[in-house]
N, C-alpha and C positions, 0 to 999 in steps of 0.2 A: 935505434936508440930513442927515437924521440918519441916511438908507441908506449918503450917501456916507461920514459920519463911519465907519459899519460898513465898509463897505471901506478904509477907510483904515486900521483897526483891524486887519483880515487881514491888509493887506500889511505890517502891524509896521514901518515905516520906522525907528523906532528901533534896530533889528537892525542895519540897513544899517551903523550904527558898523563891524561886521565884515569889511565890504569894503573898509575902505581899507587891508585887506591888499593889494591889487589892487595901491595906490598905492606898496607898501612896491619894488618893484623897480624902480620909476621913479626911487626917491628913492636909493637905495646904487647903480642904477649909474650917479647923474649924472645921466641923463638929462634932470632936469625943466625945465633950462634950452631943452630943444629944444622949440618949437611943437607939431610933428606925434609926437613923443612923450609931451606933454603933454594933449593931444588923442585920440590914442588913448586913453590909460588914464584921461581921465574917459570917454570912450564904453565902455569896461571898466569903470570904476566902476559908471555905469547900466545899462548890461546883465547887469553879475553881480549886480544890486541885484533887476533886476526876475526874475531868474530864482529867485532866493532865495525873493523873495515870492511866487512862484510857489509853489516845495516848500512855504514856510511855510502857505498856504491850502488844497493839496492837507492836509497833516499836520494841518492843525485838523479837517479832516473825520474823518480817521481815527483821532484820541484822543479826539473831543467826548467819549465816555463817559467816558473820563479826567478828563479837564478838570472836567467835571462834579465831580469831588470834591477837587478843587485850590481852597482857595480865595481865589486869585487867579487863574488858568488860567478859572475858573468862567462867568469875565464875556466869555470870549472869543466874537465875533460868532456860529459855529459853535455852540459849546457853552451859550450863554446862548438861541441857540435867535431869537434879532434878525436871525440871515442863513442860509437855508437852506442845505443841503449843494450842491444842484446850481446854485446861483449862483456858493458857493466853488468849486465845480469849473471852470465858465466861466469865473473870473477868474484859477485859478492856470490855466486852458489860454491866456488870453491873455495874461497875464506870462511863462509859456514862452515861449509866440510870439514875444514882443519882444524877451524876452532873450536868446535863441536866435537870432533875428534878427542882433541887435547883434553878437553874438559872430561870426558868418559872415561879416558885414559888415567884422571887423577885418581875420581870416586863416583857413585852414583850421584850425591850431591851437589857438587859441584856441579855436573851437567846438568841437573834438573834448575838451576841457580839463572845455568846460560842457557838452555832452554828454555824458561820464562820469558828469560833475558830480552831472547830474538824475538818472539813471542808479542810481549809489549812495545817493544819496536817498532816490528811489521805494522803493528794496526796504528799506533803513533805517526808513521810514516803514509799510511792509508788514510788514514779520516781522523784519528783524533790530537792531530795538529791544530784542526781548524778550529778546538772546540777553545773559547779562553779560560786560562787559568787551571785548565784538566791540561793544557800542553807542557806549562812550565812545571806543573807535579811530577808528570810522565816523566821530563829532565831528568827532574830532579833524583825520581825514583830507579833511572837507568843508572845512573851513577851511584848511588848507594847502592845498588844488586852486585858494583865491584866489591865494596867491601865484603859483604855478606858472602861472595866466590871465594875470595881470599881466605877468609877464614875457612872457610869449606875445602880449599886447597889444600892446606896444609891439618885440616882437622881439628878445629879448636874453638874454642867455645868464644865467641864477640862478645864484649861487653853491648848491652845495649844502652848506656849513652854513648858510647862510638857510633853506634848506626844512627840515634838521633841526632849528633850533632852533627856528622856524613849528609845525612836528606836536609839540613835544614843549612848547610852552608852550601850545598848542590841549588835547593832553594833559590838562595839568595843569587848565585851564580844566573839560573836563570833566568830571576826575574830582571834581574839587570840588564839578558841579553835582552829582553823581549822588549824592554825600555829604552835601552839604544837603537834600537830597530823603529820604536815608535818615535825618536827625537828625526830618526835619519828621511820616513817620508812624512815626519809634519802632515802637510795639510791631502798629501797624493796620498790619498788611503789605498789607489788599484795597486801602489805599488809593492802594498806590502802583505803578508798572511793576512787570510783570511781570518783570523780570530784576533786581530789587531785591527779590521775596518769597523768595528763598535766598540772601542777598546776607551776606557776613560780615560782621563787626561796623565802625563805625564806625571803631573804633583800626587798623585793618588798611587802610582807607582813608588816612588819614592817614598811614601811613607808605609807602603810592605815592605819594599827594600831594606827600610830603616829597622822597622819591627823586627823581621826576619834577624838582620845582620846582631842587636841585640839579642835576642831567645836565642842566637846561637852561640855566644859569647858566656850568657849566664848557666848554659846548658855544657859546658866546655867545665865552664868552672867546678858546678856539680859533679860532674866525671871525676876530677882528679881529687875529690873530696868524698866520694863516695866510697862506701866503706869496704868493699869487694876490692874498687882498685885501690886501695890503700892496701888493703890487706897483699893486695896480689904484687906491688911493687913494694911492699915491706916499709911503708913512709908514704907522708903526706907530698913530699918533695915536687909531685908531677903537678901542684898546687904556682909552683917556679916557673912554668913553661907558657902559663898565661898571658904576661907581657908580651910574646911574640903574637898571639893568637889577637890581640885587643889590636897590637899596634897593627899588623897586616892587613885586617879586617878595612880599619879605619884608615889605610892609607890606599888601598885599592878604592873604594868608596870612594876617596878626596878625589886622585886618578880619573874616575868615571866622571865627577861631575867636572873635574877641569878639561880635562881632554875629550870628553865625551866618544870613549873609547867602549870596548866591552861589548862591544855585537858579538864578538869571537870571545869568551873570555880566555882560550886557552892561550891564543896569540895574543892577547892584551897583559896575562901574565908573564907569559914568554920573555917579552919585549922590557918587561921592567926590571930593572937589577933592584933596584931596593926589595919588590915583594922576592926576587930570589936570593938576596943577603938572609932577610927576613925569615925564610922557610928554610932553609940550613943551618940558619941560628937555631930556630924551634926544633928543626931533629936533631942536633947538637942537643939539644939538651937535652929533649926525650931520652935519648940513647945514653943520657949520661946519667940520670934519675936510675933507669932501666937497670942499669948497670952498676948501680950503686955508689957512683963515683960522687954524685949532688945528694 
């Protein structure tokens, strides 16, 4: 029991929150009322889930020394030294395999999507972690290749202000971890990545953050004013669903600078019930726009 709990600990399921980007192009273009589109992108769900967990157990290997002075990182299977390195190897080679699988199983696209996917990982996890600012893009970029699978999942054409406002709230995500990471070893630079020990000061972050978190906001707005998705939801209505996107935005922000929370940001969203009041209110309404009920 307590081996499996260690793999289960590798594969971080918790993370998986980040894939129901996947789900995010099921749900804007309508789709979720169809069976076999609904169908496809949970089998995109699980396959981009278990591919993740894949990179995630290769990348424990390759930080444990890291980890090792994290501590919360500290306790991870790899670096607490509870799960060897060549078992974590084994395991992210057969969550590639499956997820990898699943993905070829939908369409050629889609695996070519999550083949990238791994792709940019692998060497993100190799060397170009350490590079600054090519690190938190690479985030940024992993995370928006969900939506662009999802859509691929199910076959359907993405708006592209969804994929910009996707990379640029992934963005902002990032840059926030890499700034809670820099508040956390202050002045011990050994302690932290390497593309953090010449990293400017924290105030200089904070004003990407802020930029970021703005152009994603006003990039939100243009989305549901633009004339494709007007057309394509029959009304300007998804124009309604803004207040959630401003206030969530601006209250995880507050969050970060009072708690100085957000190294994790999936656990620091987890953990908040306002941002999860917040984000069920917004697809409450999406779905209600969508559906022609607003």
């Amino acid at each position: 029991m307590f081996v499996i709990a260690r793999i289960i600990c590798l594969l971080r399921p918790t993370q998986w929150t980040k894939n129901s980007l996947v789900l995010a192009p099921l749900i804007f273009s309508g789709a979720y009322g169809q069976w076999e589109s609904l169908f496809a992108a949970l089998i995109g769900f699980a396959g981009f889930s278990l591919t993740a967990s894949g990179i995630y157990a290769f990348n424990d290997v390759m930080d444990a020394e890291y980890d090792r002075k994290h501590p919360e990182k500290k306790n991870r299977p790899v670096a607490s030294g509870s799960l060897s390195p060549v078992v974590a190897i084994l395991i992210a080679v057969l969550c590639l395999s499956l997820g990898l699988g699943a993905s070829w199983w939908l369409n050629s696209e889609a695996a070519m999507i999550a083949v990238g996917y791994v792709a940019l990982m692998l060497l993100y996890s190799i060397a170009l972690k350490n590079i600054l600012l090519l690190d938190v893009l690479i985030i940024a970029m992993g995370l928006t290749s969900r939506a662009l699978y999802g859509a691929a999942a199910i076959e359907v054409e993405i708006s592209q202000w969804l994929v910009i406002c996707t990379f640029l709230i992934s963005l902002m995500l990032a840059l926030v971890k890499r700034r809670q990471e820099l508040v956390r070893i202050g002045d011990q630079v050994d302690l932290g990545r390497r593309s953090l020990q010449a990293a400017p000061p924290v105030i200089a972050w904070d004003q990407w953050i802020n930029s970021v978190a703005g152009i994603t906001i006003l990039a939100y707005i243009l989305y549901t004013v633009d004339t494709r998705t007007v057309e394509h939801v029959g009304s300007n209505h998804l124009l309604y669903t803004t207040p959630f996107v401003i206030y969530g935005i601006f209250h995880y922000l507050g969050q970060v600078q009072r708690n100085q929370n957000g190294e994790d940001p999936t656990a620091a969203l987890l953990k908040d019930r306002v941002m999860w009041i917040t984000m069920i209110g917004w697809l409450i309404a999406v779905v209600s726009v969508l559906s022609g009920l607003i």
